[in-house]
N, C-alpha and C positions, 0 to 999 in steps of 0.2 A: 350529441351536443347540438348539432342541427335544429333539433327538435324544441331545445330552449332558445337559442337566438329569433326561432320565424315567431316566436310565444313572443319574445320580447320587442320585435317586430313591429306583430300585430295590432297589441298593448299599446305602443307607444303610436303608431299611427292611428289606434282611435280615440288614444287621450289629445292629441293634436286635432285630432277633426271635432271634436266633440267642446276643445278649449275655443278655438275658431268658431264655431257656431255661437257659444256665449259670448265670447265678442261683441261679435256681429249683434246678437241679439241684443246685448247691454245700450249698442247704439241707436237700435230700433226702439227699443220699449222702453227708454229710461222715460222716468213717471217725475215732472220737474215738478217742485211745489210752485205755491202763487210767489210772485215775485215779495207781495209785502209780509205774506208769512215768512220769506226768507230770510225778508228785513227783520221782522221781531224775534225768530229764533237768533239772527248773527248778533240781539245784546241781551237776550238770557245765558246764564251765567253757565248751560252745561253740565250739569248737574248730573240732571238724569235721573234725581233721587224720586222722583212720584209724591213729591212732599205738598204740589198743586192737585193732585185728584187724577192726574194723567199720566200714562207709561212715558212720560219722556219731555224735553225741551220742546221738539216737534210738535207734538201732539198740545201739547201748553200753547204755543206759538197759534196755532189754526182753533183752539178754543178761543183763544185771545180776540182774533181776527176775525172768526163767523159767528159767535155763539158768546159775546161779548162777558168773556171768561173775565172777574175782576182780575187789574193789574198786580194786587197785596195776594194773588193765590200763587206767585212763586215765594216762596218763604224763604231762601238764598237770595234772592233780589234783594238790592237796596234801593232808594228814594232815585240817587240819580238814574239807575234802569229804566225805573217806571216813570220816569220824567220823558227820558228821550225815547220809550218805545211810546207814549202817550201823545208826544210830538209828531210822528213819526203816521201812526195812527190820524191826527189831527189831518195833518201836512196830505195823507191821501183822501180822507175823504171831503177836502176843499179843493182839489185834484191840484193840487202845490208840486207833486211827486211825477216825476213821468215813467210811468210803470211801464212795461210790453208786456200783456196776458198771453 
């Protein structure tokens, strides 16, 4: 019986050190998007459906912002979205916006 307790012991002190490294690491390496891609993902609608040409909101969002992806390519999006991500858009590059890169 020994012999299964130090097994479950062991187990559980290297799922602890190894959960603790991720941690840590999640704090060191997190990958932050650009502040205005944040902005234009937080008023696409979530989807996720790939109905724009892109795996995802995100991905939508940064074709939007670098690679002047049209507004009419989310197809869940309505007129007022693309109004205010097009504002929004506007608003940074007449630097209206106070961004922190």
């Amino acid at each position: 019986m020994s012999g299964l307790l130090e097994a479950i012991i062991w187990i559980g002190g290297i799922g602890l050190l190894l959960g603790l490294a991720i941690g840590v690491a999640n704090i060191f390496l997190e990958v932050k998007a650009h502040p205005i891609v944040q902005k234009v993902y937080d008023e696409l609608p979530h989807f996720n459906c790939g109905a724009c040409g892109t795996p995802g909101c995100m991905a939508n969002a940064e074709e939007i912002v670098f690679k002047n992806q049209p507004l009419s390519s989310c197809k869940p999006g309505d007129q007022q979205m693309r109004n205010t991500i097009k504002k929004i858009l506007d608003d940074y590059k007449a630097g209206k916006l106070d961004i922190k890169e």
